[in-house]
C-alpha positions in Angstrom: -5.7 27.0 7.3 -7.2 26.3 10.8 -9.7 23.9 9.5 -9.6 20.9 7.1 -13.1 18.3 6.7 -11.8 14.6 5.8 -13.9 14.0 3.2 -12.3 16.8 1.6 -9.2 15.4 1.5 -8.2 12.3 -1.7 -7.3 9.0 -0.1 -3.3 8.2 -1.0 -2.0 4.6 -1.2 1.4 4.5 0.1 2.0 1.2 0.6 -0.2 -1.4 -0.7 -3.7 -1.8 1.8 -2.7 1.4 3.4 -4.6 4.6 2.6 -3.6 7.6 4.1 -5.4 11.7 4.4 -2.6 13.5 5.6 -3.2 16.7 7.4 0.1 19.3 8.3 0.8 21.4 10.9 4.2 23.7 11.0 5.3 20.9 13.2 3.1 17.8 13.3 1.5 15.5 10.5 -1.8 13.4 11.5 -1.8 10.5 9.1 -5.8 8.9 9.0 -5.2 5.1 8.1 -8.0 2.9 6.1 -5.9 -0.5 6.3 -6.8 -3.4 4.4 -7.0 -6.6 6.4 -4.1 -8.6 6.0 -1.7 -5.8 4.8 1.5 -5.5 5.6 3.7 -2.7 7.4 7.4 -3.6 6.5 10.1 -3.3 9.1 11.0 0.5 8.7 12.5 3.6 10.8 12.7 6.8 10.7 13.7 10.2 12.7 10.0 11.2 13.2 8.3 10.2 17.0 5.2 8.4 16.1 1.9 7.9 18.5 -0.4 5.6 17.1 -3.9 5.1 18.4 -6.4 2.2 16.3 -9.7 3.6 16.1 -11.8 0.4 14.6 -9.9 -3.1 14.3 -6.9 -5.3 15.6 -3.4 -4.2 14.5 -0.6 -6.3 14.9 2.6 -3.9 16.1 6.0 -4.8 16.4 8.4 -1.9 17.7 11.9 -2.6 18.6 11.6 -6.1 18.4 8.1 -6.2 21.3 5.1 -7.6 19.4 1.6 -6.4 20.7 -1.8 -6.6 19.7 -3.6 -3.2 19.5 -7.4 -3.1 19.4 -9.6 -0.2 19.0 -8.5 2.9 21.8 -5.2 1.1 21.8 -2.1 3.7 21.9 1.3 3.0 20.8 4.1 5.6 20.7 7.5 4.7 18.3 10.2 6.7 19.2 12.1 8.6 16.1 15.0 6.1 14.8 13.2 3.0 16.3 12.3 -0.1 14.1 9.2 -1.3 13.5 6.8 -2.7 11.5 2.9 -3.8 11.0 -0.2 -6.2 10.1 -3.6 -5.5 9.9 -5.2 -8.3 11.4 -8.3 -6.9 10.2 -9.6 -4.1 8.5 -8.3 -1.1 10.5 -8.9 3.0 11.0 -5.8 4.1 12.7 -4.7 7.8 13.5 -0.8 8.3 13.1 0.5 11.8 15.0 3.9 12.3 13.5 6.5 14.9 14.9 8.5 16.6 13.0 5.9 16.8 9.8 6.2 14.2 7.6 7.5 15.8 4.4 7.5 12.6 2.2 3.5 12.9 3.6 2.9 16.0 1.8 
């Protein structure tokens, strides 16, 4: 289907203060983030390149090991197989663009 509304779409928790709408492509999964303030993103990698852009809020990124603040229209990109890992400093919208799809997402 070519088009999807949000509000459409069930919330998912998938780790606690982090709820997901997950929309696929043949090739891509966009993740849209409502993050808790004060949740936690545990060290993690996987194959998947990651861009991350924070919409509303301060997110606390750490990727391999550099720690950087992101406020709202800040952009991240994780390369696949990369550590890294997360805290909402404060409530946060964030849009994850995942490639390959995110099957676990589904």
């Amino acid at each position: 289907m070519a088009f999807k509304d949000l509000a459409d779409i069930s919330p998912r928790e998938v780790i606690p203060g982090f709820w997901g709408k997950f929309v696929h492509s043949d090739h891509v999964t966009v993740a849209f983030w409502n993050v808790d303030a004060g949740a936690i993103l545990p060290e993690h990698s996987h194959p998947h390149e990651q861009v991350t852009t924070v919409i509303e809020g301060q997110f606390e990124l750490t990727v391999a090991g550099e720690i950087r603040i992101i406020k709202e229209g800040g952009v991240a990109v994780v390369p696949g197989n990369t550590l890294h890992a997360g805290k909402a400093l404060t409530s946060c919208r964030l849009v994850d663009v995942f490639h390959p799809r995110r099957e676990d997402y589904q």
